[in-house]
C-alpha positions as CSV (number, residue, x, y, z in Angstrom):
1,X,0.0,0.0,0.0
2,X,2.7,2.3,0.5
3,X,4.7,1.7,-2.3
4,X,1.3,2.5,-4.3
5,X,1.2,5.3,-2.4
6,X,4.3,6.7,-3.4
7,X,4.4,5.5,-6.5
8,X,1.4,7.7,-7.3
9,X,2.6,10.9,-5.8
10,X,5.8,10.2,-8.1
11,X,3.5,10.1,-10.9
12,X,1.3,12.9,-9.9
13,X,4.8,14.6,-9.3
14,X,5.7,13.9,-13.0
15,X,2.7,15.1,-14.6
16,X,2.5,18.5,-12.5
17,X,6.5,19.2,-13.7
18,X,5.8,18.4,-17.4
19,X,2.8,20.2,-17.5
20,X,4.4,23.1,-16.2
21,X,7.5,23.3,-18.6
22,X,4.9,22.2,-21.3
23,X,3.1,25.4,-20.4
24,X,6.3,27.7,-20.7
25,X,7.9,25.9,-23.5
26,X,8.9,28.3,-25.8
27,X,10.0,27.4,-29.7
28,X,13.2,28.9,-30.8
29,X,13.0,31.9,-33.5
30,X,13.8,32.2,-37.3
31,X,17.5,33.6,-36.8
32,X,18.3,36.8,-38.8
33,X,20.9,38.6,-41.0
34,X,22.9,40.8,-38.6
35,X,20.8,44.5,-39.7
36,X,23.2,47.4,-40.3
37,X,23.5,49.7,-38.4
38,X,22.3,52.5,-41.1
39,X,19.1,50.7,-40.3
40,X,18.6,52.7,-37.3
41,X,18.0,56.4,-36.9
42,X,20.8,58.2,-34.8
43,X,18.0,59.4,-32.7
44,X,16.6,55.6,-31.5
45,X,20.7,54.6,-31.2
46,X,20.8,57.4,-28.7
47,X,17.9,56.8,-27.1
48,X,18.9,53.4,-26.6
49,X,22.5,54.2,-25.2
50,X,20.8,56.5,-22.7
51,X,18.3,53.3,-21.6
52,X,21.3,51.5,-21.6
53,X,23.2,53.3,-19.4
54,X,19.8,53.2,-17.4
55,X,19.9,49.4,-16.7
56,X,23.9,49.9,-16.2
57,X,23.9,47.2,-19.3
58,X,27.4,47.2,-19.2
59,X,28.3,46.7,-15.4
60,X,27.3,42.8,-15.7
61,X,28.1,42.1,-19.6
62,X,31.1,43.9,-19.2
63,X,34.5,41.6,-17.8
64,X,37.1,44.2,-16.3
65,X,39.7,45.2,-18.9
66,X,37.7,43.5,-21.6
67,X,35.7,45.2,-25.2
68,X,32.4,46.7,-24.3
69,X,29.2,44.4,-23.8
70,X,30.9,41.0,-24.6
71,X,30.0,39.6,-21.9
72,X,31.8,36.5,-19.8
73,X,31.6,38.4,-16.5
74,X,31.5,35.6,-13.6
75,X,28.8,36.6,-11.2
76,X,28.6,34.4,-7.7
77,X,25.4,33.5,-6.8
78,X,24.2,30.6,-4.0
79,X,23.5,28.6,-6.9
80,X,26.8,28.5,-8.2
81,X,28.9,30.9,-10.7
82,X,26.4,32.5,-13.5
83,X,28.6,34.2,-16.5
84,X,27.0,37.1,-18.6
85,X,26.3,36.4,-22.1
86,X,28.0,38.3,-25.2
87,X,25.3,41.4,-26.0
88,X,27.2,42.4,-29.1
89,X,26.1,42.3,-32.5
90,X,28.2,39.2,-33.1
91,X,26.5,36.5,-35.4
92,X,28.3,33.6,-33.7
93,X,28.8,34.4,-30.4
94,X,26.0,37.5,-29.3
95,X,23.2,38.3,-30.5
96,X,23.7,39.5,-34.4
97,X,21.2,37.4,-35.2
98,X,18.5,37.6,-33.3
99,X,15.2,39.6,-34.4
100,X,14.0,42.4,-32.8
101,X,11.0,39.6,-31.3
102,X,13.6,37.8,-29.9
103,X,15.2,40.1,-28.2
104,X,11.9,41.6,-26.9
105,X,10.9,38.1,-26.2
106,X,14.0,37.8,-23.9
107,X,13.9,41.0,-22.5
108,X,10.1,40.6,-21.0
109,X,10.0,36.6,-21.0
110,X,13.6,35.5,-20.0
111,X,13.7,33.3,-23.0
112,X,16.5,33.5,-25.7
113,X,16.4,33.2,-29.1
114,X,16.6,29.5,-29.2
115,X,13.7,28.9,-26.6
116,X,16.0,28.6,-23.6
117,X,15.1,30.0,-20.3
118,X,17.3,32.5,-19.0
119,X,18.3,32.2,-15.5
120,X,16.9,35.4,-13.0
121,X,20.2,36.3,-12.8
122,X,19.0,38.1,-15.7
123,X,16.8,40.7,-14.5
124,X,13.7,40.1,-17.2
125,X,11.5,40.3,-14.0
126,X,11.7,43.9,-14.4
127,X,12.4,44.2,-17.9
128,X,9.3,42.9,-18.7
129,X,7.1,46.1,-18.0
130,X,9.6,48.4,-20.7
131,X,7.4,49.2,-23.2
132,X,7.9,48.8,-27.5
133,X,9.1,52.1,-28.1
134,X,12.0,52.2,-25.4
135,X,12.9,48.3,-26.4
136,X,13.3,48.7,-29.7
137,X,15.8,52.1,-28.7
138,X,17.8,49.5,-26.7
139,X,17.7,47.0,-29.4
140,X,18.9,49.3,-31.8
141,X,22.2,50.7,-29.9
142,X,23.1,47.5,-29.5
143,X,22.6,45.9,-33.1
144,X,25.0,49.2,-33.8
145,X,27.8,48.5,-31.5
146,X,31.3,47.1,-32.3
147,X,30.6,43.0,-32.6
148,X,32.8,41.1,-30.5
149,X,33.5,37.4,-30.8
150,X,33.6,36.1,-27.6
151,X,32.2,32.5,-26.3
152,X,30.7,32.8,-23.0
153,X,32.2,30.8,-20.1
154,X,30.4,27.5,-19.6
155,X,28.4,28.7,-16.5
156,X,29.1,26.4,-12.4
157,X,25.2,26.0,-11.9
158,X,24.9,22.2,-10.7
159,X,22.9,19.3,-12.0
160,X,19.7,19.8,-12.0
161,X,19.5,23.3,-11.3
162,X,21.2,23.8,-14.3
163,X,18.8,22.8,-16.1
164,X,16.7,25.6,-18.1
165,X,13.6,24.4,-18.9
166,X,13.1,23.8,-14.3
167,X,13.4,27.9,-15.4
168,X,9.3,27.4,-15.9
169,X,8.2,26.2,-12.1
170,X,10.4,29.0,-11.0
171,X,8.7,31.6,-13.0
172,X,5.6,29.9,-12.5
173,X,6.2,30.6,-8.7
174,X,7.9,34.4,-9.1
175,X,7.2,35.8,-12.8
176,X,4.5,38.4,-13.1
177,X,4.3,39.3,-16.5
178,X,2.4,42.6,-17.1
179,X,3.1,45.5,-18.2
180,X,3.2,48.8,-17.0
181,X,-0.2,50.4,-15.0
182,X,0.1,54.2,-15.1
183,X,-1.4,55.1,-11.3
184,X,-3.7,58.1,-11.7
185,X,-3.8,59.3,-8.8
186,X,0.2,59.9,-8.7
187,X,1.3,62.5,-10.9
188,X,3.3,62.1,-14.2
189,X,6.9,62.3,-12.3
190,X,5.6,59.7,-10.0
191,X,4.7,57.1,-13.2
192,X,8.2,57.9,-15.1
193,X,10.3,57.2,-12.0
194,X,8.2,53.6,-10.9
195,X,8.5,52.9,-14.7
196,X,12.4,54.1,-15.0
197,X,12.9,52.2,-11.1
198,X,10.8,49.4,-11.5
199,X,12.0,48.8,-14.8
200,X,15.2,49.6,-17.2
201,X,16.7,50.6,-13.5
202,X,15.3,47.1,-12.0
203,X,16.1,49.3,-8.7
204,X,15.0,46.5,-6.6
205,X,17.3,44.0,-7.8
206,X,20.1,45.5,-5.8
207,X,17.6,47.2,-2.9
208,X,15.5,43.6,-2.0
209,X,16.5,40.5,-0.5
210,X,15.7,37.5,-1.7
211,X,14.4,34.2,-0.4
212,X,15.8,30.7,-1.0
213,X,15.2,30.2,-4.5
214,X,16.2,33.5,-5.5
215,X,13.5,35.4,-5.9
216,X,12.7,39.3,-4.5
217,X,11.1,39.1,-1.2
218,X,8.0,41.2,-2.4
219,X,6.9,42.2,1.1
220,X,10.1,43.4,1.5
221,X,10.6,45.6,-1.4
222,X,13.1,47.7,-1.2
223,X,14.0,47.2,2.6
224,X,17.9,46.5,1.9
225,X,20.3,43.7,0.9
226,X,23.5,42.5,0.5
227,X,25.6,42.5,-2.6
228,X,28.7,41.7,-4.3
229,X,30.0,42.2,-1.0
230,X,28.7,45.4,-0.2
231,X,25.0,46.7,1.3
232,X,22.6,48.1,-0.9
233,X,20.2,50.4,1.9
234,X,16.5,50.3,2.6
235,X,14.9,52.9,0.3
236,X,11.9,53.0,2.3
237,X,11.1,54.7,5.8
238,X,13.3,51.8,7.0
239,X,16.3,53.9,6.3
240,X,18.4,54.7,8.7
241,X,20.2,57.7,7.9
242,X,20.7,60.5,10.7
243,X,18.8,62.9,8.8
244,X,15.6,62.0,6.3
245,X,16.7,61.7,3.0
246,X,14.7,64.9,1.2
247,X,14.2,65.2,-2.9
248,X,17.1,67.6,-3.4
249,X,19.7,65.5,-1.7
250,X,18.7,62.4,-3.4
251,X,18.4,63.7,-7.0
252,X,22.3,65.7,-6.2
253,X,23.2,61.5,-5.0
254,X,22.0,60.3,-8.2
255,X,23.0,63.4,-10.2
256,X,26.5,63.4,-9.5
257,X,27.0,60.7,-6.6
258,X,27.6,63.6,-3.8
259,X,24.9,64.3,-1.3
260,X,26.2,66.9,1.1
261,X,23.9,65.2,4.6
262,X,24.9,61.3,3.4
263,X,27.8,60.8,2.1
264,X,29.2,59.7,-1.4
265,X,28.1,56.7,-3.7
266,X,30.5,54.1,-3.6
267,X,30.9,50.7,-4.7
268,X,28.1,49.3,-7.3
269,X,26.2,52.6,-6.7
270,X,29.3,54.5,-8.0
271,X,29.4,52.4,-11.3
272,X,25.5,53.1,-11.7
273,X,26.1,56.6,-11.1
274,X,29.3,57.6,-12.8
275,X,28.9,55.1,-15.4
276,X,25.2,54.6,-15.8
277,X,23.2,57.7,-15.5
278,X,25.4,59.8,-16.5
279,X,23.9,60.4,-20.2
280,X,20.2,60.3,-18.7
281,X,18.4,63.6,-18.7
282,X,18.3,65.8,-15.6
283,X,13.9,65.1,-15.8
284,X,14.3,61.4,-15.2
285,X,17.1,61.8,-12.5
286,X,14.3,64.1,-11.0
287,X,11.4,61.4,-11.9
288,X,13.2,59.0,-9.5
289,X,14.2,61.3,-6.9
290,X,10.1,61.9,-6.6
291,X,9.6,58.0,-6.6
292,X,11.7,57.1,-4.0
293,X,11.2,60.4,-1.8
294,X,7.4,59.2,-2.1
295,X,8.1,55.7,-0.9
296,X,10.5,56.7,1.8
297,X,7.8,58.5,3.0
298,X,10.6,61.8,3.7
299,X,10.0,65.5,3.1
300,X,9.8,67.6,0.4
301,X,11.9,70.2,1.6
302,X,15.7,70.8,1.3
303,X,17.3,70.1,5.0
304,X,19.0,73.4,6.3
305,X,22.7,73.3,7.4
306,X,21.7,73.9,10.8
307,X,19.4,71.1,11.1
308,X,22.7,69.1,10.6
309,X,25.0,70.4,12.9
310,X,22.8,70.4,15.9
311,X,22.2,66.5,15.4
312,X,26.0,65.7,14.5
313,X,27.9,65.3,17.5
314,X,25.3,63.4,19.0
315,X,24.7,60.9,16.6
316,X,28.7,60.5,15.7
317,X,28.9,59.8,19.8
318,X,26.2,56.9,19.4
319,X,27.6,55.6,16.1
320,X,30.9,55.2,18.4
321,X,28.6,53.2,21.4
322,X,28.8,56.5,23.8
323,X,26.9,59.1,25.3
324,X,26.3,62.5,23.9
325,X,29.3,63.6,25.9
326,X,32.6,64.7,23.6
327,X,34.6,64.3,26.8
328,X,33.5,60.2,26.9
329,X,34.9,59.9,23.2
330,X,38.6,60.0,24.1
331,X,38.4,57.1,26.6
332,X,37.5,55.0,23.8
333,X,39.8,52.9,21.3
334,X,37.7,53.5,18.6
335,X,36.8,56.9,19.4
336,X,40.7,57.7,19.8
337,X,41.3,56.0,15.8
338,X,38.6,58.6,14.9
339,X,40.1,61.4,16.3
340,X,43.9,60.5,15.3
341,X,42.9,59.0,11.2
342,X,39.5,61.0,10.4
343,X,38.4,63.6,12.3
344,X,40.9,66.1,11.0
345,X,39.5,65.2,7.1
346,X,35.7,64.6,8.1
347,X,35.0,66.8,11.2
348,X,34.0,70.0,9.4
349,X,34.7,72.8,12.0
350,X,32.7,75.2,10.4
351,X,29.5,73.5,11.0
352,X,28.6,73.4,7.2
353,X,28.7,69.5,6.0
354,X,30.6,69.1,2.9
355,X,30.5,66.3,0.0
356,X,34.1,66.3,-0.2
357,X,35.1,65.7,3.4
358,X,31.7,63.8,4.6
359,X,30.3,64.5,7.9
360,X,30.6,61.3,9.5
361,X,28.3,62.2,12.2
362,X,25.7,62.5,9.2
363,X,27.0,59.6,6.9
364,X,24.1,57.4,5.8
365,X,27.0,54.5,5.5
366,X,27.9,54.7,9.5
367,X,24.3,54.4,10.8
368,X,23.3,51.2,8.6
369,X,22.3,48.0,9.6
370,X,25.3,46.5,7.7
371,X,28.6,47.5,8.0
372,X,30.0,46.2,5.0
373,X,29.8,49.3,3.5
374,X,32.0,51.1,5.7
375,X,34.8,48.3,6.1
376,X,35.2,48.2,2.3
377,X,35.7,51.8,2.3
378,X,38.1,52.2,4.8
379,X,40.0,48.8,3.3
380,X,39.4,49.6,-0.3
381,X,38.6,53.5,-0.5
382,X,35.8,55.4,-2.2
383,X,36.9,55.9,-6.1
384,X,35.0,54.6,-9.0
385,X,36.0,51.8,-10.9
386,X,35.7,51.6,-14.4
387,X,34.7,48.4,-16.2
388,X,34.4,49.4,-19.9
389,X,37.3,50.7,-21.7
390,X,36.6,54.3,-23.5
């Protein structure tokens, strides 16, 4: 009786799993002739290179020291060690000779040109609410740059979960595909920042944990994770910075990666910054400011100077474990490394917080919940790293 019994659970078993991947199977697509690239309008090439630099393309198909978008970038994950495919117009090796459906296909489906799921290393969770217009920008910039040949490493993933076509009971359990709802009741600054954030930006990649499998923790959105070895904040009222983060100082962050009350974006953040928003207009920067300022639930208005001086000697003595009492700071080891190493650079005397000698009584990276961001800075430094050659 038992053995029935598990025999028909095994079978049951079998038929759920094939129906699913019988559900998501996908058929590969007519391969093309690589289009030149006097098919596209300079206009939608730009366009594209500015969505591009959006979704920081070039961060994860980019190895260090190697040509633009050619992917082979190892990427650690629990799972094992995913390597990022070759995005150039190669015919062999990239995607040359994929369609513009196909590469919409894998953008909003995760599923390549020859019917392979993608692993969600690949964001397409969030790519799938970008809309025609702005897809077929990206897909023209990059059916006009430089084609690279360049096999992709042979990816660490073990048996089964390396497996592709499994891909369908995870997205069965974590893909929503829809597109984008405009909200109505938010205004049009609102709706192009949750569709920039939500989408091309795929924010919360970076911003979310995840659970087991890999997948976003959607009732944690946005409350902070680790990764590649640094901490990627809560962007929600769970935040812990000294002083609320306001629209101004967030847009100035994202802007140029200086925000006079917090600190400097290091890290990932610096490569999204400095190597990823840089082409995107000033109104977008602005359309996520008012997203995430709406979110985190923080004012408006621009925080005053003195607003920040009268909190920063008190929270600099708590960040150190003390009281609000200078005088207790010198009896401690850590205090006296602060006062000997930093305070001469970061304790601005004037009272007026700077960007270029943070306040560290203020600095959003001292008062996290994690401090791997302040242990790589003070091991590592601060200064951008550059992974595509100019």
């Amino acid at each position: 009786m038992l053995f029935r019994l598990l025999l028909s659970l095994v079978g049951l078993l079998l038929v759920v799993t094939l129906g699913v991947v019988s559900f998501y199977w996908r058929f590969a697509l007519a391969a093309v002739t690589p289009p030149p690239a006097s098919t596209f309008s300079i206009q939608l090439v730009q366009k594209g290179q500015v969505l591009a630099g959006m979704g920081n393309c070039a961060a994860c198909h980019t190895t260090k020291g190697g040509a633009p978008l050619a992917g082979g970038l190892p990427m650690a994950t629990p799972f094992g060690i995913i390597c990022s495919s070759n995005i150039t117009p190669d015919p062999d090796t990239g995607i040359g000779r994929w369609s513009q459906d196909a590469f919409k296909r894998a953008m909003r489906e995760g599923v390549r040109q020859d019917g392979a799921h993608l692993f969600p290393a690949f964001p397409y969770t969030h790519f799938t609410i970008i809309n025609d217009e702005d897809l077929s920008a990206l897909y023209a910039f990059l059916m006009t740059r430089p084609a690279v040949h360049a096999l992709t490493p042979v990816n660490t993933i073990p048996f089964p979960l390396n497996i592709r076509s499994l891909q369908a009971g995870w997205k069965l359990l974590y893909f929503d595909k829809k597109p984008y709802q405009t909200n109505v009741s938010q205004s049009v600054d609102w709706n192009r920042g949750r569709y920039l954030a939500e989408g091309i930006a795929h924010c919360a990649a970076c911003h979310t944990p995840r659970n087991f499998l890999g997948a976003e923790k959607k009732n944690s959105a946005y409350l902070g994770a680790q990764i590649d070895g640094w901490f990627a904040p809560a962007l929600t009222a769970a935040n812990t910075s000294p002083l609320p983060w306001t629209q101004a100082e967030l847009f100035s962050y994202l802007r140029s990666g200086v925000s006079q009350f917090h600190g400097v974006a290091s890290g990932p953040m610096s490569e999204v910054v400095h190597q990823g928003l840089v082409l995107s207009p000033d109104a977008d920067i602005h359309a996520l400011a008012t997203y995430f300022i709406n979110i985190n639930g923080s004012p408006v208005a621009t925080t005053s100077t003195a607003s920040a001086d009268t909190i920063t000697a008190t929270n600099l003595a708590k960040i150190l474990g003390k009281s609000a009492q200078v005088s207790d700071l010198y009896t401690d080891c850590g205090a006296n490394l602060y006062l000997a190493a930093c305070a001469s650079c970061h304790s601005n005397s004037n009272g007026v917080p700077t960007g270029v000698r943070p306040e560290l009584g203020l600095n959003s990276v001292l008062t996290a919940t994690d401090p791997s961001n302040l242990l790589r800075v003070i091991l590592t430094g601060a200064a951008r790293r550059s992974l595509v050659n100019a």
